[in-house]
VOGU-3710 file (C-alpha; in Angstrom, 3 decimals, decimal comma):
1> xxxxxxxxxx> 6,437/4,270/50,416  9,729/4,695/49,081  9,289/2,672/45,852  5,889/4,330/45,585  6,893/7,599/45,046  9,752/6,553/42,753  7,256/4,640/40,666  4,840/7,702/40,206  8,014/9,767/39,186  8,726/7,528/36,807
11> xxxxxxxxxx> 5,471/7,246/35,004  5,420/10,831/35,183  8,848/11,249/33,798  8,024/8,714/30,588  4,710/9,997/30,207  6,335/13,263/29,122  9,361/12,731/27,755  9,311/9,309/25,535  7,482/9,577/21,896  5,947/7,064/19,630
21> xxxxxxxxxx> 9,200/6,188/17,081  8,502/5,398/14,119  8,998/2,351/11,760  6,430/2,303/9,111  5,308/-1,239/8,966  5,262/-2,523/5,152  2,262/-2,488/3,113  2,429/-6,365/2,525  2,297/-6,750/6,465  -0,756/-9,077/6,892
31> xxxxxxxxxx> -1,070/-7,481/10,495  -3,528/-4,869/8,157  -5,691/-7,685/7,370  -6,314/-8,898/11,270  -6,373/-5,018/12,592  -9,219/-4,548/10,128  -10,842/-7,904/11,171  -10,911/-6,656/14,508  -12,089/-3,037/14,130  -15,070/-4,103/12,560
41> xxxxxxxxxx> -15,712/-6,600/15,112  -15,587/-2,992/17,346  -12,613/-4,123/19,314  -10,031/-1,716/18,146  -11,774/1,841/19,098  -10,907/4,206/16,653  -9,011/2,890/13,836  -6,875/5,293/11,253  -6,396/2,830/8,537  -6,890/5,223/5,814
51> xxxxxxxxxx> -3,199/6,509/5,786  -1,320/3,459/5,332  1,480/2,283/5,863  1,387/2,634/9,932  3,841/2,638/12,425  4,896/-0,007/14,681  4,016/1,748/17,861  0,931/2,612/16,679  0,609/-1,042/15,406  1,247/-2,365/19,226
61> xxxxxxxxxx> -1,298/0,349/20,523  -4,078/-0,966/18,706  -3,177/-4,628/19,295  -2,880/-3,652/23,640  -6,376/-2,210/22,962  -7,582/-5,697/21,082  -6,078/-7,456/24,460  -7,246/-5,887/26,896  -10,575/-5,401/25,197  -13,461/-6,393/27,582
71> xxxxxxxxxx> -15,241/-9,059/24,674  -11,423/-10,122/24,433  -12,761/-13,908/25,998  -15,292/-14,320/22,923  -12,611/-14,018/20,335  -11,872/-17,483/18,240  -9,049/-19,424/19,299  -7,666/-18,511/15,978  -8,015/-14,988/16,190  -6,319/-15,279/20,327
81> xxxxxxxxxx> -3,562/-17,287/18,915  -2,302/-14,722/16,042  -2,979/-11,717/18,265  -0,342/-12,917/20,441  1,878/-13,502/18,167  1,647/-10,060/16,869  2,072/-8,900/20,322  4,889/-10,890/20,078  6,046/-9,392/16,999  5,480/-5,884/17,962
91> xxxxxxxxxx> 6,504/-6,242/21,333  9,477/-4,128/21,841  7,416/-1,022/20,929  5,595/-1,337/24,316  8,767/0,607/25,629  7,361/3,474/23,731  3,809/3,940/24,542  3,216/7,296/25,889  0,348/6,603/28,350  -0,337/5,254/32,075
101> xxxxxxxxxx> -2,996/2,432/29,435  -0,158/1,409/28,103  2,642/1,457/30,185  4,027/-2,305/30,672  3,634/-1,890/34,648  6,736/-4,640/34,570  9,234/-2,765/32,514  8,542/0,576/34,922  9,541/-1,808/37,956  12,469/-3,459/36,542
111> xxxxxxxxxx> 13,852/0,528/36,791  12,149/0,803/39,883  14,217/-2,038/41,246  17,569/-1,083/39,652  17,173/2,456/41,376  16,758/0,866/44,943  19,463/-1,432/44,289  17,259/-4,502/44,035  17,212/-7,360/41,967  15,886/-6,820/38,442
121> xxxxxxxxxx> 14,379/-9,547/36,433  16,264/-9,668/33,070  14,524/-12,934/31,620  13,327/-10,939/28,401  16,456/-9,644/27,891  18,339/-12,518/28,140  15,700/-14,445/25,901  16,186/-12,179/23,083  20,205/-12,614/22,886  21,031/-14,079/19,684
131> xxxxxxxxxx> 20,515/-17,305/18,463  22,008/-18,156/15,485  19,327/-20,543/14,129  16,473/-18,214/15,645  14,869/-15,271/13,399  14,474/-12,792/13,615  18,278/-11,841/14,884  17,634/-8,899/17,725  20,253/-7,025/19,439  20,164/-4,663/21,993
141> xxxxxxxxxx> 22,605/-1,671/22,792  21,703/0,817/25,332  18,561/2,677/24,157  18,780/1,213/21,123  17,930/-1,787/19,346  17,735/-3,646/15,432  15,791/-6,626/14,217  17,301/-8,211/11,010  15,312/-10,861/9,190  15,747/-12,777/6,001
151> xxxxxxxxxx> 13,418/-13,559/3,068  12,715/-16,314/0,526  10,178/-17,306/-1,750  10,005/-19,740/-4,260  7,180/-20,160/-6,342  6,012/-22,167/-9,336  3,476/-21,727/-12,081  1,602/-24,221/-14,281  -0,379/-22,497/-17,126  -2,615/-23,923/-19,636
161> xxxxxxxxxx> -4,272/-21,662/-22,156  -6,162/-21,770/-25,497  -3,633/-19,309/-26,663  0,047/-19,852/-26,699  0,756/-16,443/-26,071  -0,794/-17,525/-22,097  0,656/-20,651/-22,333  3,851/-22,923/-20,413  4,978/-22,477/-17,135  7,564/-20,472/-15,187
171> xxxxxxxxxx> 9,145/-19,827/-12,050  10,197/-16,941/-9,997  12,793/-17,447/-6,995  12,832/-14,054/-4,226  15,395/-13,668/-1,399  16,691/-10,687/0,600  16,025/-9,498/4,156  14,383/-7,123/6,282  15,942/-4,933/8,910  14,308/-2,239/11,274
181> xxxxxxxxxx> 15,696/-0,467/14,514  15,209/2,354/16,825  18,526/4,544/17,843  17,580/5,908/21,109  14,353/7,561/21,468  13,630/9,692/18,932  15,420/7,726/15,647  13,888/4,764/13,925  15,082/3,348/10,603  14,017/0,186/7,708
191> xxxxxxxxxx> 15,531/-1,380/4,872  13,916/-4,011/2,906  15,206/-5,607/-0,230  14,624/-8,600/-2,076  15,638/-9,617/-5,339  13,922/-11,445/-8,092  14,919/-14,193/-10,568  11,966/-15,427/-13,329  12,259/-18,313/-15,485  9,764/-19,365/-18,397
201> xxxxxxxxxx> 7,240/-18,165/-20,189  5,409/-15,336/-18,221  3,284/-12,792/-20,292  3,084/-10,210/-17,834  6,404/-9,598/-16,317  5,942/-6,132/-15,415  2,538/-6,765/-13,616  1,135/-3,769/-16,199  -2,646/-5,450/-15,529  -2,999/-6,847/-12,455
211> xxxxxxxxxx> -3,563/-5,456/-9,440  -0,164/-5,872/-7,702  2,571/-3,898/-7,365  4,648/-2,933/-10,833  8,193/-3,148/-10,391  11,374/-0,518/-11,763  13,921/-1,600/-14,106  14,065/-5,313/-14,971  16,922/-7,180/-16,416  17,063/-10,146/-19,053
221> xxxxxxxxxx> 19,487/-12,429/-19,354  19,873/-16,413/-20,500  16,341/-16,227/-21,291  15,083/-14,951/-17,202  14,741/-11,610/-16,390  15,953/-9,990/-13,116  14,411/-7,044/-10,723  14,822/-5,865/-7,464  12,664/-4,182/-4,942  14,054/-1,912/-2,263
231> xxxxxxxxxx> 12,663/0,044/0,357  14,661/2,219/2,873  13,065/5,458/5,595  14,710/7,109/8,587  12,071/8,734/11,108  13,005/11,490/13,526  10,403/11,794/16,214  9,263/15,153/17,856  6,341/15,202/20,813  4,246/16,785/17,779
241> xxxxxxxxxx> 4,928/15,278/14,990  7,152/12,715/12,825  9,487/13,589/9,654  10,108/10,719/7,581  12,707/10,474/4,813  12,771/7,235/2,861  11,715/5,363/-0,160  8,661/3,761/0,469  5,024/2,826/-0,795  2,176/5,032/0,198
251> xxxxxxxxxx> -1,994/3,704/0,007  -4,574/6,313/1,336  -8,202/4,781/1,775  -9,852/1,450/2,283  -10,015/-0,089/-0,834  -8,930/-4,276/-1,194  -8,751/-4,141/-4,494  -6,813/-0,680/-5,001  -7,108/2,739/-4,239  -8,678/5,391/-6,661
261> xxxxxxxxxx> -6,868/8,618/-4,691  -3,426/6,965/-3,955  -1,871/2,946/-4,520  0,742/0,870/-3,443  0,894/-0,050/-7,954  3,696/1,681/-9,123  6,800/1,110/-7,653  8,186/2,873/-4,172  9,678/6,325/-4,847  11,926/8,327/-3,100
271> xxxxxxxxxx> 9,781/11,089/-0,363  9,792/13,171/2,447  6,833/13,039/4,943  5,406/14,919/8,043  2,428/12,903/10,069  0,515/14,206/12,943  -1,646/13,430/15,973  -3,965/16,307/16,801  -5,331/14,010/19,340  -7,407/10,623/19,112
281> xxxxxxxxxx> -9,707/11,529/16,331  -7,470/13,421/14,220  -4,727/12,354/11,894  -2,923/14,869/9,100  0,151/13,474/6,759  2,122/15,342/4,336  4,275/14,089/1,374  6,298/15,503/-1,248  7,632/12,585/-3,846  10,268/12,200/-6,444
291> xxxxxxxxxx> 8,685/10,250/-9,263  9,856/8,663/-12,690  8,181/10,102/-15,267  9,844/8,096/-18,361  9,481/11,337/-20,780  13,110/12,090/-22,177  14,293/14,586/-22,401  15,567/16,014/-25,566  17,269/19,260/-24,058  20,139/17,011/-22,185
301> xxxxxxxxxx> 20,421/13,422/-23,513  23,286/13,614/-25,538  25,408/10,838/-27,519  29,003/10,252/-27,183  31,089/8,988/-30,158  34,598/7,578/-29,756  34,713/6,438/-33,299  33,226/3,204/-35,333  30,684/1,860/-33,460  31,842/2,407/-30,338
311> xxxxxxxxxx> 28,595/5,508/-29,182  26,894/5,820/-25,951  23,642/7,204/-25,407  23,417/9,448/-22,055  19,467/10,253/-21,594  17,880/12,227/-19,148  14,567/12,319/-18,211  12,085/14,726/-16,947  11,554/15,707/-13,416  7,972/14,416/-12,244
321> xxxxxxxxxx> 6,507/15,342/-8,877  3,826/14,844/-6,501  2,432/16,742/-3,567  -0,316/15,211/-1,457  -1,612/15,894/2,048  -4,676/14,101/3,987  -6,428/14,460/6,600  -8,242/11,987/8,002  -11,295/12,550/10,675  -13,037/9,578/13,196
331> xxxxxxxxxx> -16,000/11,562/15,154  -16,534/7,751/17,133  -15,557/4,462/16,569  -17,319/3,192/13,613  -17,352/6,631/11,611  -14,525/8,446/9,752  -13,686/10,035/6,795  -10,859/11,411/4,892  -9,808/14,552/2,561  -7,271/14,415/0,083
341> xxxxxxxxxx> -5,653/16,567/-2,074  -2,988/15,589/-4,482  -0,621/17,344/-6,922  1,549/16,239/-9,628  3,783/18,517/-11,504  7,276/18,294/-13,556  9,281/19,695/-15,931  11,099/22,051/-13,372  13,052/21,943/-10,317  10,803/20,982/-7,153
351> xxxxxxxxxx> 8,421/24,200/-6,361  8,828/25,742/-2,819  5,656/26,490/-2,430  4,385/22,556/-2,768  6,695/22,177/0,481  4,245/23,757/2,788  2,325/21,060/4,733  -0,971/23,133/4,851  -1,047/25,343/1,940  -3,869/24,339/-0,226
361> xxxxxxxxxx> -2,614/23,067/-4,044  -5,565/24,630/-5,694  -4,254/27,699/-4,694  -0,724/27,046/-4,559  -0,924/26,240/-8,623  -2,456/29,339/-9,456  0,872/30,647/-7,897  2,565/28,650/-10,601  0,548/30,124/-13,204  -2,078/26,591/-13,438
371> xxxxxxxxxx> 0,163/24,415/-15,603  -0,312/21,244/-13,292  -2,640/18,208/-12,360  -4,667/19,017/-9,104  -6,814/16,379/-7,772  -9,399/16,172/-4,887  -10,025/12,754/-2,593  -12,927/12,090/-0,255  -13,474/8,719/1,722  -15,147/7,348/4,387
381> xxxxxxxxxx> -15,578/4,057/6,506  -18,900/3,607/8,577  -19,426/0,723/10,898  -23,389/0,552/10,705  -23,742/-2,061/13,489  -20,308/-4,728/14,306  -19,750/-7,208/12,200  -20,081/-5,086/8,824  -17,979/-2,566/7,633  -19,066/0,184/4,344
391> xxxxxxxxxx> -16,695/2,149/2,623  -16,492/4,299/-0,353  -14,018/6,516/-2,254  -14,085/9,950/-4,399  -11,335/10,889/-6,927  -12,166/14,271/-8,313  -10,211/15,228/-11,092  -12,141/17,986/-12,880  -15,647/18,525/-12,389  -17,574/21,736/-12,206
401> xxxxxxxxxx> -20,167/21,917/-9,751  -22,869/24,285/-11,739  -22,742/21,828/-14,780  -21,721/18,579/-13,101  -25,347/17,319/-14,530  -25,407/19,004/-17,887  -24,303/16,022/-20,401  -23,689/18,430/-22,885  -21,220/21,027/-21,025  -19,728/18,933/-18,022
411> xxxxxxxxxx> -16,664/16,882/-18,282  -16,979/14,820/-14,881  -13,154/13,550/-14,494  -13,747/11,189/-11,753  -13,460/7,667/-10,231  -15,495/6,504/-7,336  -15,284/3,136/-5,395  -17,578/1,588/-2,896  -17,455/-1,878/-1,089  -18,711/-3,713/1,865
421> xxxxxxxxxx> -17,237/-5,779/4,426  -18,691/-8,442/6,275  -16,980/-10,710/9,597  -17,940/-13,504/10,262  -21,583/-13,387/9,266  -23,133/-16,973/9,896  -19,606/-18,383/10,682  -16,842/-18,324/13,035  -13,829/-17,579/10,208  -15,720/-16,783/7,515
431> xxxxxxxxxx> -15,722/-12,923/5,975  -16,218/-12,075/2,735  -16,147/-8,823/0,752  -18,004/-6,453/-1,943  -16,581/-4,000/-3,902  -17,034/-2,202/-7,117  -14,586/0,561/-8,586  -15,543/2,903/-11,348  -12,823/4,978/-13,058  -14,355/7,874/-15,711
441> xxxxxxxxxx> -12,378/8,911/-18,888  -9,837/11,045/-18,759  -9,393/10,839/-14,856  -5,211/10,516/-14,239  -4,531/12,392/-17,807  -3,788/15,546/-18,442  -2,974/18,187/-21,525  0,765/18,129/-20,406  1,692/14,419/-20,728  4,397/15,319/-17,030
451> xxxxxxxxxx> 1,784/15,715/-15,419  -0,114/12,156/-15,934  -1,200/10,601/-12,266  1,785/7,822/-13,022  5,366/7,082/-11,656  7,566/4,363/-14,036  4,370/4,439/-16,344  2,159/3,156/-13,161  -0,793/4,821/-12,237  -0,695/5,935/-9,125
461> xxxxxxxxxx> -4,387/5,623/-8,141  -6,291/2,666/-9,605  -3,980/0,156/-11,408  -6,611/-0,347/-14,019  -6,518/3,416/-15,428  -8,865/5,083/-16,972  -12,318/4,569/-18,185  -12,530/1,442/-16,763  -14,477/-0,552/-13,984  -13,827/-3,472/-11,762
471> xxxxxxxxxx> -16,508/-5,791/-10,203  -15,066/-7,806/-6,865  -16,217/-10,493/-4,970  -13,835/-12,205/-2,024  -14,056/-14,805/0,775  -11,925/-15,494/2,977  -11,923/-18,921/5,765  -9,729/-18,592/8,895  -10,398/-22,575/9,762  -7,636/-22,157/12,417
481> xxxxxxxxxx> -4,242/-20,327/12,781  -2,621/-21,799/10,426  -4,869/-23,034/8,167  -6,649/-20,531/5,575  -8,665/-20,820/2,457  -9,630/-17,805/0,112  -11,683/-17,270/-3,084  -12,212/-14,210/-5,407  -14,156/-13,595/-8,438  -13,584/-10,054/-10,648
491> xxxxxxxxxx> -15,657/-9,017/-14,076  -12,947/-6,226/-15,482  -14,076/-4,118/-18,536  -11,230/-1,692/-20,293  -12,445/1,045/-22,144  -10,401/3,022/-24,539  -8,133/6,340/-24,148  -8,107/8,808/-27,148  -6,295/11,305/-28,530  -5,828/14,151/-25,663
501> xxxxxxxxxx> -7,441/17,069/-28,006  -11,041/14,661/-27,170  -10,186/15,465/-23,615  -10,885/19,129/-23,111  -13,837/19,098/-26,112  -17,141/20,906/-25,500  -19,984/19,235/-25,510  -18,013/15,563/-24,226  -17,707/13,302/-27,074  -16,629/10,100/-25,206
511> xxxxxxxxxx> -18,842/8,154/-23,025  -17,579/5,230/-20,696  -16,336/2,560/-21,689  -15,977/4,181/-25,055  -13,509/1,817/-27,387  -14,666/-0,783/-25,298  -11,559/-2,913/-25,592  -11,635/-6,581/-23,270  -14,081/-7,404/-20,527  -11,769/-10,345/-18,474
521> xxxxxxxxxx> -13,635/-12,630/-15,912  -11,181/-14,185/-13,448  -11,596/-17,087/-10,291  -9,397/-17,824/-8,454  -8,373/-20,053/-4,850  -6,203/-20,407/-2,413  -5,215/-22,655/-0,228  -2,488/-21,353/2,885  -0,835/-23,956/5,373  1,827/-22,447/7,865
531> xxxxxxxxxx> 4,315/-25,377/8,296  6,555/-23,901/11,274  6,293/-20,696/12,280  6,996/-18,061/9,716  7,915/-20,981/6,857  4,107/-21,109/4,569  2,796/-23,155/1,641  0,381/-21,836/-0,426  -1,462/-23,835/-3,643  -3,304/-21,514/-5,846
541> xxxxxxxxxx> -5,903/-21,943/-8,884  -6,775/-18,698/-11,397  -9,144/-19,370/-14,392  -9,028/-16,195/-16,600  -11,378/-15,517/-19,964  -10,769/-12,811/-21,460  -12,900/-11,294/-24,376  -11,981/-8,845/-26,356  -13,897/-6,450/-28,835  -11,847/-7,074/-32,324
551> xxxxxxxxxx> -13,644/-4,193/-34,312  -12,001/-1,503/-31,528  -8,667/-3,472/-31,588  -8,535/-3,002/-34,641  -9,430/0,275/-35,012  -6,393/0,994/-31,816  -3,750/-0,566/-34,275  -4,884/1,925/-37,096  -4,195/4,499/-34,988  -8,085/5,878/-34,068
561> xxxxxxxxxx> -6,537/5,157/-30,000  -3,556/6,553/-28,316  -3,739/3,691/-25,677  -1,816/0,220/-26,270  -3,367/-2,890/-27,162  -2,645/-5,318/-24,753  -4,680/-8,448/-25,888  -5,192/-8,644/-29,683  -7,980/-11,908/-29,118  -9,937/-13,458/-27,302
571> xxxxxxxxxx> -7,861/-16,192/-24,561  -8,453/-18,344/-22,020  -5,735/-19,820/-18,923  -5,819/-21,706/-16,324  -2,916/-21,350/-13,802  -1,625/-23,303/-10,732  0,717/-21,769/-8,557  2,820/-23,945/-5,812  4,565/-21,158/-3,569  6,725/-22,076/-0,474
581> xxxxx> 8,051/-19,140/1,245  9,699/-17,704/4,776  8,805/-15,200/6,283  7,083/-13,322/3,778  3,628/-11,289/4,821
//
């Protein structure tokens, strides 16, 4: 009776007094992959995974719903044997779940026991001491605990090409590590960095038209260059809500290919963020960024002169910002939708007013007398029956409703995306994927170059920019835990961008796909064996043709386009990519 009563005090006790800490889990994370997997195979319940990146305790809660799921028995051995090792993974968040669902019954009793003087089963604990040839390291103080990982990658890249330019081979070598924590209960913390060393002949080095992730400030040197990339947040934890300071990535919607509101493409940036729980259907963030805007400025830089040749140039740059809030909505399991609004602004010190989590920007920039770049996002994710997922996206950048279908008076500054996702359709393991994204012209620009929709010359939406579209295909094979196979096909057409006084002109003079630059048709394969646990191989194949139209090239070197060329002919390559690597997502 005794222990009774001091185990219903203690659930009532942690119940109200422990919250969810949070450690945002990396984009890269390929726990987003299975949690999507499962929520449209209906096993997750309501699923927020249009504010990315989550946090590991919310992580664990929808993995504990995946387990104890009643159609948990009709899951593939492949899908049983990685969700335990993500419970694995995620497993010292349990300590923080805030409900009697969730509550590891064990870890109440071990207290239970310690109270009445009994013994108290410390196998866990003494499992996770460290090891020195076992990773991840984990140590435990008190309330408080930190997970420390490290990171390599080496990878290797045969092309062949038509076109020297796309030609040779290189190779790029990644190491660093990966450390998390918790300081009591209402602290968490990250740090990831890696560096990066590439060798050879690689076109693309700054990722400018692809869709991964850009990166900062590269080095060169004996013929490789050099980059780094670096992530770092603190979280403090209230029973309301979470403040997050850190430098970090941020992708709001469902897109696999990108995200026409807000992307993971241009490098992390320094931020400060408030999320929210309103209760199980409702989820609000809020975000105010520090971006790079790469516009100097004249007013400061300077040059210092200590005679002969010996001058130093000190540039500054212009202050670049962005505001964005969200909330996202799930009415049931298999329906929600999200509403976006983001701001970008520079040229000043950070505005006040763009500090207030719920003040609305369109209003908030009339306060500022209208001199920045407001933008509207809608979403939405709708499970129609298990086993198939639809999704779509809205970027409004300028439209007026009352002429939106007037050709002659409407501008229509917007991108939209739309894509389908299907599990395991006539096999066990087999999903593929639909998706097309269409991006307007003119959507990211604006008449004060600050105020672009880009950080580090990224966009910050769509990676391929303006008036373009993107056509995408993808399959992926699960034929067991460790063994996957994946194929993707794109068509991507680039359009060009003109002169900004085109923008603004009445009736619109520019259609899509106006300047029609390159159309580029890419396949590509990929083969993934896990080795031991955490250590991966992975052999790839890309075939790229690109096609480009020479009489608007042309016309783009002459001056008739603002926009860069980026391919001045037509090219074909073939790559093949060897890539061993530990511990990487």
């Amino acid at each position: 009776m005794k222990k009774n009563f001091i185990l219903l005090l203690l659930i009532a006790v942690f119940c109200t007094s422990l919250y969810a800490q949070v450690v945002l889990v990396p984009l890269e994370n390929d726990v987003y992959d299975f949690l999507e997997r499962m929520q449209v195979k209906g096993m997750t319940r309501r699923y927020f995974d249009g504010i990315k990146p989550i946090s590991r305790t919310d992580i664990r809660e929808y993995l504990v719903r995946i387990d104890d799921y009643d159609e948990y028995v009709n899951l593939s051995l492949s899908d049983i044997e990685q969700l335990a090792r993500y419970l694995e993974e995620f497993s010292y968040e349990s300590k923080y779940t805030p409900s009697m669902e969730e509550l590891s019954m064990e870890f109440i009793e071990n207290f239970v026991n310690v109270l009445l003087d009994e013994e108290s089963d410390t196998t866990d604990f003494d499992e996770n001491k460290w090891k020195p040839l076992k990773f991840p390291y984990t140590f435990y103080s008190g309330d408080s605990f930190i997970s420390f990982e490290p990171k390599f990658q080496a990878e290797y890249n045969y092309n062949s090409s038509d076109t020297t330019t796309f030609a040779e081979n290189y190779q790029r070598l990644t190491g660093g590590g990966y450390i998390f924590g918790y300081l009591g209960d209402n602290v968490g913390f990250s740090f990831y960095g890696v560096n990066n060393a590439v060798r050879g002949n690689i076109f693309d080095v700054k990722k400018i038209d692809c869709p991964e992730q850009g990166i900062g400030v590269e080095h060169k040197r004996d013929g490789s260059y050099y980059y780094e990339e670096v992530d770092a947040a603190v979280s403090f934890s209230t029973k309301y809500a979470d403040i997050t300071i850190g430098r970090f990535s941020n992708f709001w919607g469902c897109g696999q290919t990108g995200s026409v509101s807000l992307s993971n493409k241009a490098p992390s940036y320094p931020q400060i963020m408030v999320r929210a729980k309103f209760n199980n259907w409702l989820r609000f963030v809020y975000f105010h960024g520090w971006l790079e805007s790469n516009v100097l400025d004249d007013s400061t830089s300077y040059w210092s002169n200590y005679g002969g040749d010996l001058v130093y140039a000190r540039e500054f740059y212009k202050k670049k910002y962005l505001a964005a809030h969200r909330l996202e909505i799930a009415p049931s399991d298999r329906f929600s939708f999200g509403l976006s609004e983001l701001l970008y602004y520079g040229e000043r010190d950070a505005e006040f007013v763009y500090f207030i989590p719920i003040m609305l920007f369109w209003s908030a920039q009339r306060y500022t007398n209208d001199q920045d770049n407001e933008m509207i996002g809608l979403d939405y994710e709708w499970i129609p029956w298990y086993g198939i997922k639809t999704y779509g996206s809205l970027l409004i950048d300028e439209i007026a409703l009352s002429k939106m279908f007037n050709k002659n008076e409407s501008h229509n500054y917007v991108a939209y995306q739309l894509g389908a996702y299907f599990v395991e359709p006539f096999m066990t393991g087999l999903d593929f994927r639909i998706e097309y994204t269409h991006l307007n012209p003119w959507v990211y620009t604006h008449k004060f170059p600050v105020n672009y929709a880009t950080s580090d010359d990224y966009w910050m939406g769509y990676w391929t920019g303006q008036n373009a579209d993107n056509l995408y295909f993808g399959l992926d094979y699960q034929l067991n835990s460790k063994l996957k196979f994946s194929a993707e096909y794109s068509l991507y057409r680039k359009g060009a961008q003109d002169s900004i006084k085109y923008q603004y002109q009445i009736p619109p003079v520019e259609k899509f796909l106006y300047g029609h630059q390159y159309t580029k048709n890419t396949f590509s394969f990929k083969c993934a064996y896990e080795i031991l646990p955490e250590l991966e191989t992975e052999l790839g194949f890309r075939y790229s043709d690109c096609n480009v139209n020479e009489d608007n090239i042309a016309l783009a070197e002459q001056g008739e386009y603002v926009n860069p060329v980026y391919y001045k002919s037509d090219f074909t390559q073939t790559t093949i990519t060897i890539l061993l690597s530990y511990r990487f997502d």
